[in-house]
C-alpha positions as CSV (number, residue, x, y, z in Angstrom):
1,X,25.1,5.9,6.6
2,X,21.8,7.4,5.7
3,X,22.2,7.9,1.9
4,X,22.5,3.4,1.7
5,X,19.3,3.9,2.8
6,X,17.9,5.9,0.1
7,X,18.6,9.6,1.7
8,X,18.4,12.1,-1.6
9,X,18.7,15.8,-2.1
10,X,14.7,15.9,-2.5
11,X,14.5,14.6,1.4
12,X,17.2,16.8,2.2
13,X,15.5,19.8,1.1
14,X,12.4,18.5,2.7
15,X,14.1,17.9,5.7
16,X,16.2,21.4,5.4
17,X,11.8,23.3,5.6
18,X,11.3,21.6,8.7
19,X,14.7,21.2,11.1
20,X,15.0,22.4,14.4
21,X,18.3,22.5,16.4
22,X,18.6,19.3,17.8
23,X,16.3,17.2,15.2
24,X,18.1,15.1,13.0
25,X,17.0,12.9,9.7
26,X,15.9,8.9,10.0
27,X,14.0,6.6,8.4
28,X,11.6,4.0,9.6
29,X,13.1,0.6,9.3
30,X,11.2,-1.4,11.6
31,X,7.5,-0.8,12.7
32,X,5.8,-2.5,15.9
33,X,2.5,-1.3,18.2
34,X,4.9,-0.1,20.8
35,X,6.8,2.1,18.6
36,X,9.6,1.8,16.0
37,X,13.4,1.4,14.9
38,X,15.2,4.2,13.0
39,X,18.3,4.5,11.4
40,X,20.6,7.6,11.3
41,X,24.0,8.9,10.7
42,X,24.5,7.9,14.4
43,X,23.1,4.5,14.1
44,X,19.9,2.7,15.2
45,X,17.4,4.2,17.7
46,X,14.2,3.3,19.3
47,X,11.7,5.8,19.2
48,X,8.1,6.9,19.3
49,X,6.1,9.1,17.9
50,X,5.4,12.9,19.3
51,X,1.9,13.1,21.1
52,X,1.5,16.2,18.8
53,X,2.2,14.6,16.0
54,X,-0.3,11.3,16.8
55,X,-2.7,14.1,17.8
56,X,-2.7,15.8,14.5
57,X,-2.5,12.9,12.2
58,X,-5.1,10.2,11.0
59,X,-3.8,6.7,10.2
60,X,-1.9,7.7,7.1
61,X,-0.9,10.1,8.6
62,X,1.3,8.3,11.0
63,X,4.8,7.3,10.5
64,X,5.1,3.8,8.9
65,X,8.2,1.9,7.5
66,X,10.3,3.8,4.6
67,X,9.0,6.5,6.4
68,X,11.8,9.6,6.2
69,X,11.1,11.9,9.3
70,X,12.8,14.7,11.9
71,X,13.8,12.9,15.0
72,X,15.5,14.1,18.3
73,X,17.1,12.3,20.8
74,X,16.7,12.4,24.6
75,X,20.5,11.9,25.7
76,X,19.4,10.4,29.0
77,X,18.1,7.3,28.3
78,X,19.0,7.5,24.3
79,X,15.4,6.9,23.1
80,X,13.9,8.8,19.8
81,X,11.1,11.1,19.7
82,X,9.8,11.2,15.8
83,X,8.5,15.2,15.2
84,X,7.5,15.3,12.0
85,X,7.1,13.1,8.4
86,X,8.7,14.5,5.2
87,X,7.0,14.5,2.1
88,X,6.1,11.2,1.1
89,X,7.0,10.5,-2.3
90,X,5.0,6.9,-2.5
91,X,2.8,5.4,-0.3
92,X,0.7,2.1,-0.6
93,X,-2.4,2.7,1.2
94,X,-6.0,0.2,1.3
95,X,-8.9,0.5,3.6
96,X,-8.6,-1.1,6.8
97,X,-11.3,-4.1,5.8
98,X,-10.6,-6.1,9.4
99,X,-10.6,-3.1,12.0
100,X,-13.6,-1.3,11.6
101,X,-12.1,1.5,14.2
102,X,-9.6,2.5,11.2
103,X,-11.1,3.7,8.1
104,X,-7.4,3.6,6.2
105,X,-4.1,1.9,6.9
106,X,-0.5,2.8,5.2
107,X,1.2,-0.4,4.4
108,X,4.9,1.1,3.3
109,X,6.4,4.4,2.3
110,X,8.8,5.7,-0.7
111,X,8.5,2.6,-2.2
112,X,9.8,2.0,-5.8
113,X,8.6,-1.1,-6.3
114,X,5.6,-3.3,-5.5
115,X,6.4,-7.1,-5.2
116,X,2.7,-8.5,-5.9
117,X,3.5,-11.8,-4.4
118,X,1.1,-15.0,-4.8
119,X,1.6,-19.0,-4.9
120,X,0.7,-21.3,-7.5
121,X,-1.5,-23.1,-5.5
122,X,-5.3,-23.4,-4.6
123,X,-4.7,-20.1,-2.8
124,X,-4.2,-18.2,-6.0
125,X,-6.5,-15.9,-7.3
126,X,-6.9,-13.3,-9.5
127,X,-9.4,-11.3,-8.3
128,X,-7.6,-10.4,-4.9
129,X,-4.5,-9.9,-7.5
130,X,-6.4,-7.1,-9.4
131,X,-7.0,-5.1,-6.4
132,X,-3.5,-5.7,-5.6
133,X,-2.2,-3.7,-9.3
134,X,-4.8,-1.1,-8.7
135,X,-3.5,0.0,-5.6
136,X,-0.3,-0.5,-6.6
137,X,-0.8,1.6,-9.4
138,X,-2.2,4.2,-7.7
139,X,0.5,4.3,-5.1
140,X,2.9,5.7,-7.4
141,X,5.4,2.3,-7.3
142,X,6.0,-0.1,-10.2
143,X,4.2,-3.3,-9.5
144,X,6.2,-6.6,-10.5
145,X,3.9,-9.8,-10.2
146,X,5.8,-12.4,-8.4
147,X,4.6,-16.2,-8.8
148,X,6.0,-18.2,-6.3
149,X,5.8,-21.7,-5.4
150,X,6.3,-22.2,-9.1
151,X,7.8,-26.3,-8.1
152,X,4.4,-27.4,-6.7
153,X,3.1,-26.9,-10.5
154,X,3.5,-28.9,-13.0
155,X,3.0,-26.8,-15.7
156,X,2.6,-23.4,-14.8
157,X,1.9,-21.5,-18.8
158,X,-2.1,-21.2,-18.0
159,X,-1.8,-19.7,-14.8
160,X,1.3,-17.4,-16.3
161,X,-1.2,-16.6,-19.3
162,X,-4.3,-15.5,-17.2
163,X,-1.8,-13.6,-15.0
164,X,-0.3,-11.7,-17.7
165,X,-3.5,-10.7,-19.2
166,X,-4.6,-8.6,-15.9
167,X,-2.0,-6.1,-16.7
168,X,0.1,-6.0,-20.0
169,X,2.5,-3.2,-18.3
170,X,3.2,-5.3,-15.3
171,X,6.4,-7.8,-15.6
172,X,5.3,-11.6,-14.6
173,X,7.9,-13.2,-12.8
174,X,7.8,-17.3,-12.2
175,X,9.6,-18.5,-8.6
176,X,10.5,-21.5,-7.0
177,X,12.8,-20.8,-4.0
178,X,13.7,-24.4,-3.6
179,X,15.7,-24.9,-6.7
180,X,16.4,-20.8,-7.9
181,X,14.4,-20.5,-10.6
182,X,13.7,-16.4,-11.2
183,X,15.4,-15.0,-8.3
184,X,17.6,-13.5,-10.6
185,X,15.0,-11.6,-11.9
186,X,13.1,-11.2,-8.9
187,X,17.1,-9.0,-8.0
188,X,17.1,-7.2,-11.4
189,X,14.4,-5.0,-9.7
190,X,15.8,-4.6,-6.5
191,X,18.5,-1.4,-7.4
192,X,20.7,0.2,-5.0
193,X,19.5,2.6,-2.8
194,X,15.9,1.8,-3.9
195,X,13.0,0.6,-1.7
196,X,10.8,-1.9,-2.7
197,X,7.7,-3.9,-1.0
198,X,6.6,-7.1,-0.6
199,X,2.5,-7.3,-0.8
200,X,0.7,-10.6,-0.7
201,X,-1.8,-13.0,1.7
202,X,-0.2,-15.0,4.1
203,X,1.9,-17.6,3.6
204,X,2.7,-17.3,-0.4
205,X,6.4,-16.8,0.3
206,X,7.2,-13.9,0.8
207,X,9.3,-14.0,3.9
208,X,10.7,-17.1,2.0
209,X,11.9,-15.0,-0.8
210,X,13.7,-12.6,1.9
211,X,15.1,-14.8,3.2
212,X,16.5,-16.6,-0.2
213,X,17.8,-13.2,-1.6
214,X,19.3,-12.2,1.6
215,X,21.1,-15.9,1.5
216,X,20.1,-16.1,5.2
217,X,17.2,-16.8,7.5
218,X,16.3,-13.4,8.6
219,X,12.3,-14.0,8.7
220,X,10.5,-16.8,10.0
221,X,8.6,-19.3,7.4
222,X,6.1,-22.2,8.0
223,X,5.0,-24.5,5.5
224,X,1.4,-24.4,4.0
225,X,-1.7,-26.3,5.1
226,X,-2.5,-29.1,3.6
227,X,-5.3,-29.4,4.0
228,X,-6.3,-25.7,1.9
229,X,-3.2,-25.3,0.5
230,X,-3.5,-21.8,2.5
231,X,-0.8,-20.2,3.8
232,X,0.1,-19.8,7.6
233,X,0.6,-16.0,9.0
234,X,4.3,-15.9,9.9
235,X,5.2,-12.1,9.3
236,X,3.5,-9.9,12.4
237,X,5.4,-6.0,11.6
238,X,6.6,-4.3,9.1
239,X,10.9,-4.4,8.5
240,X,13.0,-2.6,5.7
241,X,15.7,-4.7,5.2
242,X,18.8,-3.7,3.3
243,X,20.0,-6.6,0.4
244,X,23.6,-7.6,-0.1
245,X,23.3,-5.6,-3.1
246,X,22.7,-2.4,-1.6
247,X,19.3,-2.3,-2.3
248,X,15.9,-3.0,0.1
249,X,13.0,-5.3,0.5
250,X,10.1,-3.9,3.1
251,X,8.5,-7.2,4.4
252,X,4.9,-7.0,5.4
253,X,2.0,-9.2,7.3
254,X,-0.2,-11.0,4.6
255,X,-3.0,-9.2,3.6
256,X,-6.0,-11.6,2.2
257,X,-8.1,-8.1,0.8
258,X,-7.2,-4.8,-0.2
259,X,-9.9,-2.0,0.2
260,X,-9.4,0.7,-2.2
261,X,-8.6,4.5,-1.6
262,X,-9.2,6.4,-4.6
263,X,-7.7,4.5,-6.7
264,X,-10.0,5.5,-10.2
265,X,-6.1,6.2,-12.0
266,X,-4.8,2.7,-10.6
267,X,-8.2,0.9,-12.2
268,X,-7.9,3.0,-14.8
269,X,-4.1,1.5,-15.7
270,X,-5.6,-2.0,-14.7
271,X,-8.7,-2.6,-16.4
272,X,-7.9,0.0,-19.6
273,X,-8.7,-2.4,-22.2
274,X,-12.5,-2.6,-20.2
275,X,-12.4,1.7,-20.2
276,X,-12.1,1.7,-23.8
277,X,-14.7,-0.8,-24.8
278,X,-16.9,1.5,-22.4
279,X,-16.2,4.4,-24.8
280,X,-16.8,2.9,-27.8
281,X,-20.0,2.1,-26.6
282,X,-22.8,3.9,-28.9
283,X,-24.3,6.3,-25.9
284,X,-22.3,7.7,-23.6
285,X,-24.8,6.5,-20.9
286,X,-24.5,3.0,-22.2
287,X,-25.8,0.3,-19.1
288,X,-24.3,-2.4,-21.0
289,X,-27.2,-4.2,-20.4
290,X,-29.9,-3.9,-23.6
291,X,-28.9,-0.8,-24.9
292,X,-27.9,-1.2,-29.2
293,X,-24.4,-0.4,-30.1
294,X,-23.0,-1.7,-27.0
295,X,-19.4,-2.5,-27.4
296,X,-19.1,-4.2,-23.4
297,X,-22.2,-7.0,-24.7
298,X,-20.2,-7.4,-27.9
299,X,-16.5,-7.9,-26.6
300,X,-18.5,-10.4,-24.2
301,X,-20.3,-12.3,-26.5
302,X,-17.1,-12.7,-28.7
303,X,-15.0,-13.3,-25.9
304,X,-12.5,-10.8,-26.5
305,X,-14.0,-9.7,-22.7
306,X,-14.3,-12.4,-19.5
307,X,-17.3,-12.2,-17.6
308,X,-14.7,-12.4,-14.5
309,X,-13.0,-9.8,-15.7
310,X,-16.0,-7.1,-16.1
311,X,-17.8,-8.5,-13.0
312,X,-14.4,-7.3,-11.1
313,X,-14.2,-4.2,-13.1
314,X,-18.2,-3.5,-12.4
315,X,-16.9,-4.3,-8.3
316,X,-14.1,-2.2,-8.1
317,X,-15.8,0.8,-9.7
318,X,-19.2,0.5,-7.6
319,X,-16.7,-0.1,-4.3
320,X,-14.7,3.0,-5.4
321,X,-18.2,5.3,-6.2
322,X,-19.5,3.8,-2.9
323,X,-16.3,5.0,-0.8
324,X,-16.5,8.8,-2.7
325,X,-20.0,8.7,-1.9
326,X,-19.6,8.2,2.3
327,X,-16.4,10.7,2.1
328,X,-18.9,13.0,0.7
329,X,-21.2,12.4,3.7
330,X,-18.8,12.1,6.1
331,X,-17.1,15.9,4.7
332,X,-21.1,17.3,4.8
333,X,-21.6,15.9,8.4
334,X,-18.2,17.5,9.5
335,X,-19.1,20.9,7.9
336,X,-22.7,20.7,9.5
337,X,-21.1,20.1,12.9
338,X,-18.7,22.8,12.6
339,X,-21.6,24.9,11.9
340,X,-23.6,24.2,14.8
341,X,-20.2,24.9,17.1
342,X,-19.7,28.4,15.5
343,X,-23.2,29.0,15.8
344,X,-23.1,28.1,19.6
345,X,-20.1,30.2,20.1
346,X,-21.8,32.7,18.4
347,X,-25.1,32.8,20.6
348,X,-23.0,32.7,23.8
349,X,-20.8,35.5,22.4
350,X,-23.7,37.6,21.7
351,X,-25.3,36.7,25.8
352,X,-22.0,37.5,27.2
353,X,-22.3,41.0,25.5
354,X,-26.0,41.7,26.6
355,X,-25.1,41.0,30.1
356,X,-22.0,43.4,30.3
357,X,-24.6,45.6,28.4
358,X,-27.3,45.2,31.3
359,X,-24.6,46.1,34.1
């Protein structure tokens, strides 16, 4: 049952390191705050997660949906007790922008694709979509760019054109779940066996666009403002669903912003065409501000480069030297503390021994 749901010989080798008698493979299918779904060879369970393992592990660290992990089972009252998380071989991780108590939060894991999912409406905007691809990018998955909506347009090339331009690697695909159009391409990515995410803000389709590839009204949709055009929040946990065609969709909440977590080689894939103006520039120190031989001011004044496009590169790499920067502080403060304890233990070590000395 398992291997429908992805199970390779890499998590079985994984899994092979870390069983103990009893302990069985799963993976997370369905993720809510009072624990989670699994699914194993013996069929679904409810579990939670060890107090060791919760203890141990930051946010990331946690299990999340796609998830592959050890479980046991307590045969009195059948519930799960999830011991330990293999290897992840993806993961989409941002900064947790809305709960300042959480510095990081994993959205899905051993994904294979990214479904970058946005309406083409007043909600759209390609900024937020940016920070999307760099993430993605940096997660390890393939981001797809899915434009949905594509019916309440009436002529969608512009918005396809500035799309397309964020990312020449990325594939572009144009939806409309009310009369079809795309979802056959929209499928082409979705391969047996393979995981794949949905990512988006609220109320851009995407539980729509489950629901249309699954041919049935598995998620719950609402209609869009309109007042805004902005969409309603309709999604509240994380699922893995399993397609007709054997292969799976990982519905998530809507997420207006993405904080970034190291993602220099995602922004690096995204805004490469920016990279190598940088380095054509005449000094390596360039500001791109007065300096001759600048090849940022020229590509600007040309318009082979958008202001939009550097201001957000100029964002993303200040936001990403501004995180490395309070990691830094945050490992120095850890190391200074640590200090302090050893030192303490040290002085009241060396009393102890004085006063057995004395006596």
């Amino acid at each position: 049952m398992i291997e429908q749901y992805g199970w390779s010989d890499h998590f079985a080798e994984a899994f092979d390191a870390v069983a103990r008698e009893g302990h069985m493979p799963a993976r997370v299918i369905l993720q809510q705050r009072g624990g989670y779904i699994l699914v194993t060879d013996k069929g679904e369970v409810r579990a939670r997660a060890a107090g060791r393992l919760l203890h141990e592990a930051d946010d990331v660290g946690q299990p999340c949906v796609g998830d592959w992990v050890s479980l046991s089972i307590n045969e009195k009252d059948g519930l799960g007790t999830v011991h330990t998380i293999l290897p992840r071989q993806t993961s989409f991780v941002r900064r947790a922008i809305e709960d300042a108590s959480r510095l990081t939060q994993i959205i899905a894991a051993n994904i294979d694709v990214a479904f970058i999912v946005t309406s083409m409406n007043a909600d759209m905007n390609l900024r937020r979509i940016e920070r999307y691809l760099a993430a993605t990018r940096q997660s390890g998955a393939q981001p797809v760019i899915v434009l949905t909506k594509a019916d309440l347009v009436d002529d969608p090339s512009e918005q396809i054109a500035a799309v397309s331009a964020l990312d020449a690697n990325c594939p572009v695909i144009t939806v409309s779940a009310k009369d079809g159009t795309g979802l056959d391409q929209v499928l082409s990515w979705v391969k047996p066996r393979q995981t794949c995410v949905l990512i988006g803000s609220s109320g851009v389709g995407k539980s729509t666009l489950v629901n249309t590839l699954m041919a049935e009204d598995v998620m719950v949709t609402r209609a869009i403002r309109e007042s805004d055009d902005q969409g309603r929040h309709t999604t509240s946990h994380r699922q893995l669903i399993v397609l007709p065609n054997g292969g799976m969709l990982v519905d998530t909440p809507g997420i207006r912003e993405v904080g970034l977590i190291d993602t220099d080689e995602g922004v690096s894939e995204v805004f490469d065409d920016v990279e190598q103006l940088v380095q054509e520039c005449r000094f390596s120190n360039c500001g791109h501000t007065t300096e001759p031989g600048c090849a940022v001011r020229a590509a600007l004044a040309d318009g082979t480069l958008s202001p939009e496009r550097w201001d957000s590169f100029q964002k993303l790499t200040q936001e990403m030297n501004n995180k490395k920067e309070k990691a830094e502080r945050a490992a120095h403060d850890a190391e200074r503390r640590r200090q302090i304890v050893q030192q303490k233990k040290y002085r009241a070590t060396k009393r102890d021994y004085r006063g057995r000395k004395d006596i």
